[in-house]
C-alpha positions in Angstrom: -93.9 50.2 -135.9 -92.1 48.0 -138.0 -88.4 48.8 -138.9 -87.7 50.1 -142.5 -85.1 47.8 -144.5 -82.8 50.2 -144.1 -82.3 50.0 -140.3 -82.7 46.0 -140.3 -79.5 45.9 -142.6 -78.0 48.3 -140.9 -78.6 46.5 -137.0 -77.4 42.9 -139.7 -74.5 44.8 -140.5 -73.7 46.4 -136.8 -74.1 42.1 -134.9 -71.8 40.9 -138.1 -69.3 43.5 -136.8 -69.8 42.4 -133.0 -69.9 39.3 -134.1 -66.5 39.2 -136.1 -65.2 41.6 -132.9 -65.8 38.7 -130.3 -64.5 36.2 -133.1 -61.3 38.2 -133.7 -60.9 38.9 -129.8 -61.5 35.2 -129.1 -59.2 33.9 -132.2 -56.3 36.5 -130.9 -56.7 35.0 -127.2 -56.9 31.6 -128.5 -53.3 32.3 -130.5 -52.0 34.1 -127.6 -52.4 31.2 -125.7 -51.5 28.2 -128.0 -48.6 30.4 -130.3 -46.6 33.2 -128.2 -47.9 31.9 -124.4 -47.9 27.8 -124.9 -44.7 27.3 -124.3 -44.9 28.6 -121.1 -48.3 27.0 -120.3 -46.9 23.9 -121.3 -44.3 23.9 -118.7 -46.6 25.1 -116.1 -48.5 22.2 -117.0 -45.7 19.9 -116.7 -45.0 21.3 -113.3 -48.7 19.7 -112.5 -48.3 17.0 -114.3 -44.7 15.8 -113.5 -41.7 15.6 -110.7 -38.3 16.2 -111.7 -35.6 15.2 -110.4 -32.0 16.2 -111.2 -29.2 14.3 -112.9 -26.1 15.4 -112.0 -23.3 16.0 -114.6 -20.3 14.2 -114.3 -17.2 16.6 -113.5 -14.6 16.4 -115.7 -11.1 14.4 -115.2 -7.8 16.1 -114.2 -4.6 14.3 -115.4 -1.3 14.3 -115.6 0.8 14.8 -118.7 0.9 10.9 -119.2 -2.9 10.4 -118.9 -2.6 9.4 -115.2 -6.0 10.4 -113.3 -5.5 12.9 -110.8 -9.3 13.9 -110.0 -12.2 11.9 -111.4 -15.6 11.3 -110.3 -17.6 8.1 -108.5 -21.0 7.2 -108.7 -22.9 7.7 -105.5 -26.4 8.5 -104.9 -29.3 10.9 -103.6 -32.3 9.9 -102.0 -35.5 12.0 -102.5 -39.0 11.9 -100.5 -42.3 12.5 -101.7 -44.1 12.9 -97.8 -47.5 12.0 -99.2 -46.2 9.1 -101.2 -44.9 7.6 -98.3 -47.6 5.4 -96.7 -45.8 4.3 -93.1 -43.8 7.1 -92.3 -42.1 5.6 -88.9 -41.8 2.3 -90.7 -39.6 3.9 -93.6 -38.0 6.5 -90.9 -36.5 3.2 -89.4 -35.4 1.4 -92.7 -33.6 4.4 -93.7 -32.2 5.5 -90.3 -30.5 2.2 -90.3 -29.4 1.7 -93.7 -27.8 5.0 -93.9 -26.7 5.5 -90.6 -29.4 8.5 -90.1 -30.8 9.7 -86.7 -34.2 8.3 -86.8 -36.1 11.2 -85.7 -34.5 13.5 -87.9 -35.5 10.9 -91.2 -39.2 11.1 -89.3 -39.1 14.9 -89.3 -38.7 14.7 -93.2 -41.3 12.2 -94.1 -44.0 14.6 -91.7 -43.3 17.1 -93.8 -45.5 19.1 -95.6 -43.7 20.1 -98.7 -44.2 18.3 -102.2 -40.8 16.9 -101.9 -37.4 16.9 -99.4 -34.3 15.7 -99.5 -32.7 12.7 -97.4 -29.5 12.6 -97.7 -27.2 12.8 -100.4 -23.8 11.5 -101.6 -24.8 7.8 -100.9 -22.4 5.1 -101.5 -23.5 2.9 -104.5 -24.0 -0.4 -102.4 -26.0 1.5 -99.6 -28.1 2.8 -102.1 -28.8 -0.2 -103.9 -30.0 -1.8 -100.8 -32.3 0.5 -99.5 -33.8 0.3 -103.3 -34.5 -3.2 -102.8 -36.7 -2.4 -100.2 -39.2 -1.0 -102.0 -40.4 1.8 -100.1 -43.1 3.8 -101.3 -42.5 7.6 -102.1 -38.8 7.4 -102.0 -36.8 8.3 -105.2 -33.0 7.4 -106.3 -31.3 9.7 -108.4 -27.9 9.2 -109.5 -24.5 11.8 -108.4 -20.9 12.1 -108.5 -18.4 12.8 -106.1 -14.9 14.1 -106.7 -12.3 11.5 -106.1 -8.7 11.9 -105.8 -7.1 8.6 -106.5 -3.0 9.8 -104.6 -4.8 11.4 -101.7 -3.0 14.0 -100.4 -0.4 14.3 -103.4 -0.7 17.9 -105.0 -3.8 18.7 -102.1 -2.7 22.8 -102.7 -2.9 22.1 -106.6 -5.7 20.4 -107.3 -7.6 21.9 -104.4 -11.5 20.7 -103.6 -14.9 20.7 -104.1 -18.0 21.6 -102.2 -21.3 18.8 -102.0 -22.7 20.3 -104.8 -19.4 19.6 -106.8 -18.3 23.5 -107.5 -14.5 24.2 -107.5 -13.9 25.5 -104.0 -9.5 26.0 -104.3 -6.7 25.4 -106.2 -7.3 24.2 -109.9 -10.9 22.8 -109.3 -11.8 26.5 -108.6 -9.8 28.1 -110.8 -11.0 25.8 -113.9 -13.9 25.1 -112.7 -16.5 26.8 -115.7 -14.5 24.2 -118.0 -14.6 20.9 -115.2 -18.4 21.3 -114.3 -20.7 19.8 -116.9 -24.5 20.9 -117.8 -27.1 18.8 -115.5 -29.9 16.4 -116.7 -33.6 15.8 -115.0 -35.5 12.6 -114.9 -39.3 13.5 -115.1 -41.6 10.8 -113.3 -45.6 11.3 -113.7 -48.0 12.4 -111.0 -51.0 13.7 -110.0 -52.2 16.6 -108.5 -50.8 15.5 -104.9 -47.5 14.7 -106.3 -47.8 10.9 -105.5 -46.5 8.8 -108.6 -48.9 7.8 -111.2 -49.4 3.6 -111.5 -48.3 2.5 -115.0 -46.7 6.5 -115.7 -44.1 7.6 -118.0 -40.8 8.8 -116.4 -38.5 10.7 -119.1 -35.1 11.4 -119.0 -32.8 14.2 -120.3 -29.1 13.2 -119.7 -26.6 15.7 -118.7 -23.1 16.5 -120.7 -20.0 15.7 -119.0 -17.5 18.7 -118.0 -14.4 18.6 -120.2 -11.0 16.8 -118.7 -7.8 18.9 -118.0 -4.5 17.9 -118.7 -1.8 19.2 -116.5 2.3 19.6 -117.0 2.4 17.9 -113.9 4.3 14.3 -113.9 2.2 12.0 -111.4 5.6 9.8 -111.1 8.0 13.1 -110.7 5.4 14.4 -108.3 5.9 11.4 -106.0 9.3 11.6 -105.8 8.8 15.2 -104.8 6.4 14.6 -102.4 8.2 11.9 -100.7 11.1 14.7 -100.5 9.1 17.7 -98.6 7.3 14.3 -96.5 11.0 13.0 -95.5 12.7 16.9 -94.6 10.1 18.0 -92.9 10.0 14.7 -90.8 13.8 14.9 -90.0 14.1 18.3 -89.7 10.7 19.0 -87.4 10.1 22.3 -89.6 7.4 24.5 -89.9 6.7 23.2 -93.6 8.7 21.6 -96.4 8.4 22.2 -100.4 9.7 21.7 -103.6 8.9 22.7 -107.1 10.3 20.8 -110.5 10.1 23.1 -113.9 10.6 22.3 -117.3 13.1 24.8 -118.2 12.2 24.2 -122.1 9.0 25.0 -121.9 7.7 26.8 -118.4 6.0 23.8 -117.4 5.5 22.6 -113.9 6.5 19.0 -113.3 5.8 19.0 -109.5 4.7 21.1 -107.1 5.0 19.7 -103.6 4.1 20.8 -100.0 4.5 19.3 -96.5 2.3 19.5 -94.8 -0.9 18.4 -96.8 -3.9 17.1 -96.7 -6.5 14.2 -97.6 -8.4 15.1 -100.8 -10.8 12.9 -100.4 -11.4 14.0 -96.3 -10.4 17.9 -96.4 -10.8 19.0 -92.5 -13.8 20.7 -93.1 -14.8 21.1 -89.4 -12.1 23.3 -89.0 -11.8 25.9 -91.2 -8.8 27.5 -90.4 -6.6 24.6 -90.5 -8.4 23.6 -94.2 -7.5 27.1 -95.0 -3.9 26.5 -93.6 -3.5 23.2 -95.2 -4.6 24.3 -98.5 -2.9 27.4 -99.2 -0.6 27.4 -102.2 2.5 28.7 -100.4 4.7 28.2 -103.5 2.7 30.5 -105.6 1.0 32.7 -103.1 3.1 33.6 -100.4 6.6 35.2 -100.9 9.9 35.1 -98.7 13.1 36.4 -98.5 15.4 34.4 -101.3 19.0 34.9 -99.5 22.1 33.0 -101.7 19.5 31.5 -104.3 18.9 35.3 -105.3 22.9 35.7 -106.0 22.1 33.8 -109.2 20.3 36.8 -110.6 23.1 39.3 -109.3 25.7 37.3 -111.5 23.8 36.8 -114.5 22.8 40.8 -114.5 26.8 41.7 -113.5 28.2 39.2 -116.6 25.0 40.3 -118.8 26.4 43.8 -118.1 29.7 43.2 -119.0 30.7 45.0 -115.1 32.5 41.6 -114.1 35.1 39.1 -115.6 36.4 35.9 -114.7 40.0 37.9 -114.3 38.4 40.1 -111.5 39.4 39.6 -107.8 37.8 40.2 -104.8 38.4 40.4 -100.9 36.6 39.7 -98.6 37.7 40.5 -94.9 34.4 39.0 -93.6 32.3 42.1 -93.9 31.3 45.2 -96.0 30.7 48.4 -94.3 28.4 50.4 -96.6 26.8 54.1 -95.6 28.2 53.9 -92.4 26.6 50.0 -91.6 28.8 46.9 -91.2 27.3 44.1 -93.2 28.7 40.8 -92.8 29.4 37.8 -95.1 28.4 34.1 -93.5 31.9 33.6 -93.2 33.4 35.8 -90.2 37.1 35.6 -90.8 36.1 36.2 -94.6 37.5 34.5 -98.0 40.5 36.5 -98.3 41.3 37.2 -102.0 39.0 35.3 -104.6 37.8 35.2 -108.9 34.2 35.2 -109.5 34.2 32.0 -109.9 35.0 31.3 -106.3 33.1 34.1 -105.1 30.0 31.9 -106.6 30.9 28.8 -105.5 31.7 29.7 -101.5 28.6 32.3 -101.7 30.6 35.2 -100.9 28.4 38.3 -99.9 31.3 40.3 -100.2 31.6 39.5 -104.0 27.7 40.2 -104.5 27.6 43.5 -102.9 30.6 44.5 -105.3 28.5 43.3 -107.8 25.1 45.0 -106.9 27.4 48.2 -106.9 28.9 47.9 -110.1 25.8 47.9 -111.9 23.9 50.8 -109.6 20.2 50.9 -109.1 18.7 51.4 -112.1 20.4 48.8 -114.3 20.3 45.8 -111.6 16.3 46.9 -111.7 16.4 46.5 -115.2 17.9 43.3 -114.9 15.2 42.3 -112.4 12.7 43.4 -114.5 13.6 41.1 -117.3 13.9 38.4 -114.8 9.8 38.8 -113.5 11.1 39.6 -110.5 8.5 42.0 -108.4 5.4 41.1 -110.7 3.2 38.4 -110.8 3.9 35.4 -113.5 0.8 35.0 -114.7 0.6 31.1 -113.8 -2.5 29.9 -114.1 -3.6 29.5 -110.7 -5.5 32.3 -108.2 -4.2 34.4 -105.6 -0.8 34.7 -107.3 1.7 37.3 -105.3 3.5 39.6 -107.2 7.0 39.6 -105.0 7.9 42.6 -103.3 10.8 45.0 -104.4 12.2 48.5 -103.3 10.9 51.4 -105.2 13.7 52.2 -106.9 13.8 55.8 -105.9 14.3 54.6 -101.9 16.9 52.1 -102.8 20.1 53.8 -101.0 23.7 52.3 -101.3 23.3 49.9 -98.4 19.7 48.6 -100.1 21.5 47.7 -103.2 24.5 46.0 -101.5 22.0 43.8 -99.4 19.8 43.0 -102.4 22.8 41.9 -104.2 23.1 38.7 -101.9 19.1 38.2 -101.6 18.1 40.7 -98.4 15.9 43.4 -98.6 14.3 41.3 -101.4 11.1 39.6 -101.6 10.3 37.0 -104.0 8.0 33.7 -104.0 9.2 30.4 -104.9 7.5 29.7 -108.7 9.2 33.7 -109.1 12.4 32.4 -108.5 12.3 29.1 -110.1 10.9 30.8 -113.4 13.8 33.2 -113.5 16.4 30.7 -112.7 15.3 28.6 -115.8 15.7 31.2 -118.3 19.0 32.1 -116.4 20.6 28.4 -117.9 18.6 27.6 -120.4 19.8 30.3 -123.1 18.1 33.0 -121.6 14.4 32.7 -122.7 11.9 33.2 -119.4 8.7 31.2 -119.9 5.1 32.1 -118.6 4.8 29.0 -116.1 1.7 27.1 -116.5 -0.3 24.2 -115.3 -2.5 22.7 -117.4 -1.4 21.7 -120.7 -4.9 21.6 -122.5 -8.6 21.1 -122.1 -10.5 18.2 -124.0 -14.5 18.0 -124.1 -16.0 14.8 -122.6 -16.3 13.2 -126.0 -12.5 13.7 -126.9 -12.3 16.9 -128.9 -9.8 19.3 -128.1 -10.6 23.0 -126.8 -7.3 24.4 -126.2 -3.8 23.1 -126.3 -1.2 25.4 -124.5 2.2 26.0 -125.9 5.2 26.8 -124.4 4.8 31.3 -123.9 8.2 33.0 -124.3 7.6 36.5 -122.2 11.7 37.9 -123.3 15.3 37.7 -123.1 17.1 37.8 -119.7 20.7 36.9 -120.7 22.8 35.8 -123.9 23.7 32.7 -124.6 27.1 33.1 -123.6 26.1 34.1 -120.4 23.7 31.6 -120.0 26.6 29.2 -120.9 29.2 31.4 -118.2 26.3 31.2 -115.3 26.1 26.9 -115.9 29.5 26.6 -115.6 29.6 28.4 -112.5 26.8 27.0 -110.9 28.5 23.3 -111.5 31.0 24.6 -109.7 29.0 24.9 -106.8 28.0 21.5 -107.1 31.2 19.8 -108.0 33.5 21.4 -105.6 30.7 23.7 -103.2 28.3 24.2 -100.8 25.8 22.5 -103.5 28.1 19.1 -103.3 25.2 17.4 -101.3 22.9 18.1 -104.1 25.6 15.8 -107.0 24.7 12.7 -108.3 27.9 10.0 -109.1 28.2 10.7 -113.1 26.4 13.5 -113.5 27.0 17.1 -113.9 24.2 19.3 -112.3 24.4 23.1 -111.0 22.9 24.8 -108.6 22.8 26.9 -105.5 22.1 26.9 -102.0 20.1 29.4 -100.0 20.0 30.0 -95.6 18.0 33.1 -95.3 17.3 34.6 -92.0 13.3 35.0 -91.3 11.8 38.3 -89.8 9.6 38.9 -87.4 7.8 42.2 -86.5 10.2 43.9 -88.2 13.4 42.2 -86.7 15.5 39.3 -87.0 13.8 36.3 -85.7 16.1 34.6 -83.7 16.7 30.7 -84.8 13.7 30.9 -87.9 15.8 30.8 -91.3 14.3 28.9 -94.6 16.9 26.8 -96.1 16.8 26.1 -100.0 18.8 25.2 -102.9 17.8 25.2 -106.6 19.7 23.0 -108.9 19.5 21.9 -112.7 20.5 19.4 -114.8 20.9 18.1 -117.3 24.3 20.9 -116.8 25.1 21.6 -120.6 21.3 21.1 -121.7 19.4 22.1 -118.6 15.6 20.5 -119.1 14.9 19.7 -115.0 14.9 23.0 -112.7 14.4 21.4 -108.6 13.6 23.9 -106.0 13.8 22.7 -102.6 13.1 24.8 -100.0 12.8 23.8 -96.0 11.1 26.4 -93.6 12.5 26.7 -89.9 13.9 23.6 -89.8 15.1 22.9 -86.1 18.4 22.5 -84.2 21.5 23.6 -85.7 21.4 22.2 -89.0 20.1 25.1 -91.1 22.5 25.4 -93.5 20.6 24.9 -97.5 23.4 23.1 -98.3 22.8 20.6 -95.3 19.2 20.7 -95.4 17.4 21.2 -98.8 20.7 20.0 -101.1 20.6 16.6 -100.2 16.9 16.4 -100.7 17.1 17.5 -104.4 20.0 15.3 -105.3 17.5 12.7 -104.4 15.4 13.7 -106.5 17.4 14.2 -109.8 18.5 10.9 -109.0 15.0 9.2 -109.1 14.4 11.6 -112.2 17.9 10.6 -113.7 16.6 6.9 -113.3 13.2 7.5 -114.2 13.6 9.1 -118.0 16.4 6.7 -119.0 19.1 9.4 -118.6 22.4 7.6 -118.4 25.7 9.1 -116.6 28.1 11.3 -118.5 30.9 9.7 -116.9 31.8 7.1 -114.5 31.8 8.0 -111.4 34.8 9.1 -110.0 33.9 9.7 -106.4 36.7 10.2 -103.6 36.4 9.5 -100.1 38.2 10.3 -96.8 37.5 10.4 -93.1 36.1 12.7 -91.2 38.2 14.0 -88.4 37.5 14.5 -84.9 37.8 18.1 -84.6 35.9 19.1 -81.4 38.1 21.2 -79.3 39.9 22.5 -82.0 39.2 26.6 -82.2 36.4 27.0 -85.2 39.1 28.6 -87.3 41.5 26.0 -87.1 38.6 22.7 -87.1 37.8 25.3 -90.7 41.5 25.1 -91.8 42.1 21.5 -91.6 38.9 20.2 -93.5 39.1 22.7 -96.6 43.1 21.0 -96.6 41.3 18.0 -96.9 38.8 19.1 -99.6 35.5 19.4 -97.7 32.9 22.2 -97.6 32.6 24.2 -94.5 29.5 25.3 -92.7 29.9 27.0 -89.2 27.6 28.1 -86.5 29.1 30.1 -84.2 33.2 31.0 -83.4 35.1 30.1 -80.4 36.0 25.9 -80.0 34.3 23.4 -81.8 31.5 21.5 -79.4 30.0 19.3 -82.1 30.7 18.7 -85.1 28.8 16.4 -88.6 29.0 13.8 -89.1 30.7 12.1 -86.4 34.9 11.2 -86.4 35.5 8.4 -88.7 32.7 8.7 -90.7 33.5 8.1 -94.3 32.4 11.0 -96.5 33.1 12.1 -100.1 35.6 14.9 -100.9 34.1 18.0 -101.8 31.4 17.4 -99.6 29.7 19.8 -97.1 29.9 19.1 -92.9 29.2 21.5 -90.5 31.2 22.8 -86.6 29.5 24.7 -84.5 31.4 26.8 -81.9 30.8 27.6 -78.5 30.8 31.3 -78.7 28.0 33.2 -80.6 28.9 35.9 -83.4 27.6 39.4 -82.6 25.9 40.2 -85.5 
């Protein structure tokens, strides 16, 4: 029975719909795949059809503030293997093993292996690499690396820190800046087939990477030396535990140097041992804090002038000790100072005089003052693992607290703390944010960020500022700092002998010896902290140890920027005595007659003495007797 018309248009009209169904379904998949999945497809495809092979971004440059290179990159190389490429596996095991320096077996394992494609060995020096090239090998591939490079070695080793292989900021600065330092990598795309083995007469493409930006520090690569040749030098003559030194701008915040004996290769960190790497690279100056002792008395005076508690008309006495809530406290000098201004109170480092001061102003207001100074909070350098100090909650501080804080006990503070607050103590009174890195420039010379000097506050007046100079050049000029003077110069400072703690209790024979100078003195600009930890023997005296060390130093800076002498040098000498077996107090009596600086160790009759009789020395400068009977603390 034949179909009517009817039902034939009607089975016409149901296919065209079927038909249109499969065309639409077939047209959507075809879209799907070539519009919203080809990407995708295409770089599966690519996988099949290509290797790639990564180009390694050059890190960006670290210099100084003068465009010296501190950190840069060299070319080395990374040798890839393609197992199935490779035709005579032993043969190449042996050509490589040799030319690299390779165990042969472990070269062999490699080549056997069943993977698409391993890795030799990396970080190959240029000429190496160019030689194994020439061989020819089959299956082997070159692609070109950096490594970090640190052209001064061990100079600023806990600044600049280190990399790992893969070139990622592992300490110090390389870490710390590292998202700005590490560039964006490029691939090199080689032809194959489906085995992976390189196509005969294929295409290799190449998509170059972009260079990390360069950093430019504060630091001074020609100050730095001099500093490093400093803390290299003390802690060589003094056999101590470590030696460092930090140089500010007092301007602007900015660190000039930052120095630490001992240090370590850049270019060979120890990294077999982990714990000495750790040692070595730890950024003591920043990170760790200490107990300030006479340094710390600059802080007292400026908040006890600031405060308006103190005059230059005030007198003191000091007997040798304090006794405060019951506890005898002693100054450094046993027999005491007798009757003294402020002025000498600052320039023979009286405790006596700071503990008056410390009590004159009462908890809260020397907090206040300490406050303004950034002491007990972190400075907000621009480095990691920054301490913050450590101070007494001010609610526990008792009477006997605040008279051993005001000569730098019961204190804790760390070195960049210190020197930060001493700049804005004689330069007007402004305390900078210290920084290290000055600005960051792309690879192709454009500028990112440019970092300006960062007022935080006021510490002091001017006037005060100009009152706390004038009495720190008196410690230079006629004081315990008088090893720190240059001939025709007029610099200020302090020095520092703290005793160290262990378990709670004195450590017997550990003290850190410091002194912190500036110059020039009626325009400070260079801030020098030197500071000298457990140095050995008797000579621990900052003003013996660490004073000399920075007058060095503003000497070679003094010569370095051009900065000619105020006035002629006008330098007396005499002769040292021979003053062994004379009683301490009497050996004391004679050289202050003559105009020298005493340090003792120990009462009772002189048994050495420095330097040694007849030795020709400057007047005003600092020796040292030491007795043969201990004080009892």
């Amino acid at each position: 029975m034949k179909a009517s018309a009817s039902t034939m248009r009607k089975r016409i009209l149901f296919a065209f719909i079927a038909f249109l169904c499969v065309f639409a379904a077939l047209f959507g998949r075809l879209f799907y795949i070539q519009i919203i999945d080809g990407e995708g497809l295409r770089a599966k495809a690519a996988e099949q059809w290509y290797r790639d092979l990564p180009l390694k971004a050059t890190r960006g440059k670290i210099l100084d503030r003068n465009g010296e290179v501190l950190a840069d990159s060299k070319d080395v190389f990374t040798l890839y293997a393609r197992p199935n490429a490779v035709k005579d596996k032993s043969a190449a095991a042996t050509e490589i093993s040799e030319a690299l320096s390779l165990s042969y077996d472990g070269v062999l394992e490699k080549l056997s292996s069943a993977v698409g494609e391993v890795t030799v060995m990396r970080k190959i020096e240029a000429d190496a690499a160019y030689a194994l090239r020439k061989k020819n090998i089959a299956g082997l591939y070159y692609t070109l690396d950096t490594q970090r490079n640190y052209p001064f070695g061990a100079n600023l080793s806990q600044i600049l820190g280190f990399t790992n292989i893969d070139n990622v900021g592992q300490s110090g600065l390389e870490s710390y800046y590292d998202k700005y330092l590490t560039g964006v990598d490029g691939f090199a795309y080689t032809s194959t087939d489906i085995a992976g083995r390189e196509i005969e007469g294929g295409t290799t493409k190449y998509v170059p990477g972009i260079p990390g930006c360069d950093i430019t520090l504060s630091i001074d690569a020609n100050i730095q030396s001099f500093a490093e040749s400093a803390v290299t030098a003390a802690a060589t003559e003094f056999n101590s535990k470590s030696a460092s030194m930090i140089v500010m701008d007092a301007t602007t915040g900015g660190i000039l140097a930052m120095a630490k004996n001992p240090a370590f290769d850049l270019n060979d960190p120890p990294r077999n041992d982990l714990d000495l790497l750790n040692e070595l690279s730890r950024n003591t100056m920043i990170v760790d804090m200490y107990e300030p002792g006479s340094t710390f008395k600059i802080f007292t005076t400026a908040a006890a002038v600031e405060a308006g508690v103190v005059g230059d008309g005030d007198t003191f006495f000091c007997a040798g000790s304090r006794t405060v809530d019951g506890q005898r406290i002693r100054c450094w000098r046993s027999k005491g100072h007798g009757s003294q201004h402020l002025a000498d109170g600052v320039k023979n480092s009286c405790n006596c005089v700071f503990m008056d001061l410390a009590s004159r102003l009462g908890t809260n207001r020397f907090y206040d003052a300490l406050d303004k100074f950034g002491l007990g909070k972190k400075t907000g350098v621009d480095f990691s693992g920054e301490s913050g100090g450590m101070l007494m909650k001010r609610s526990s501080v008792k009477p006997v607290d605040l008279a051993r804080i005001g000569f730098g006990q019961a204190v804790a503070v760390t070195p960049l703390q210190l020197i930060t607050g001493v700049c804005s103590v004689v330069n007007g009174g402004t305390l900078y944010k210290p920084y290290l890195v000055s600005s960051v420039d792309s690879y192709d010379g454009v500028n990112l960020a440019t970092r300006l000097p960062e007022p935080v506050g006021k510490t002091v007046s001017e006037a005060t500022s100009k009152k706390m100079r004038e009495y720190l050049v008196g410690v230079v000029a006629n004081g315990g700092g008088s090893k720190a003077g240059v001939a025709g110069y007029a610099i200020g400072g302090k020095t520092g002998t703290a005793q160290k703690y262990a378990n709670g209790a004195i450590a017997q024979g550990k003290y850190i010896s410091s002194f912190i100078g500036f110059a020039p003195a009626d325009n400070p600009k260079y801030v020098v902290l030197m500071i000298v930890d457990e140095p050995q023997g008797y000579m621990y005296y900052g003003s013996l140890v660490a004073a000399p060390y920075a007058g060095g130093v503003f000497q070679k800076i003094f010569d370095y920027v051009g900065l000619a002498p105020t006035a002629a040098p006008e330098t007396e000498y005499t002769f040292m005595p021979d003053v062994v077996g004379m009683s301490v107090e009497e050996a004391t009596a004679l050289l202050e007659k003559m105009g020298l600086s005493v340090e003792t160790v120990d009462d009772g009759t002189v048994i050495s003495q420095t330097p040694v009789p007849s030795t020709r020395i400057a007047v005003n400068d600092t020796v040292l007797i030491r007795g043969n009977f201990p004080i009892v603390e």
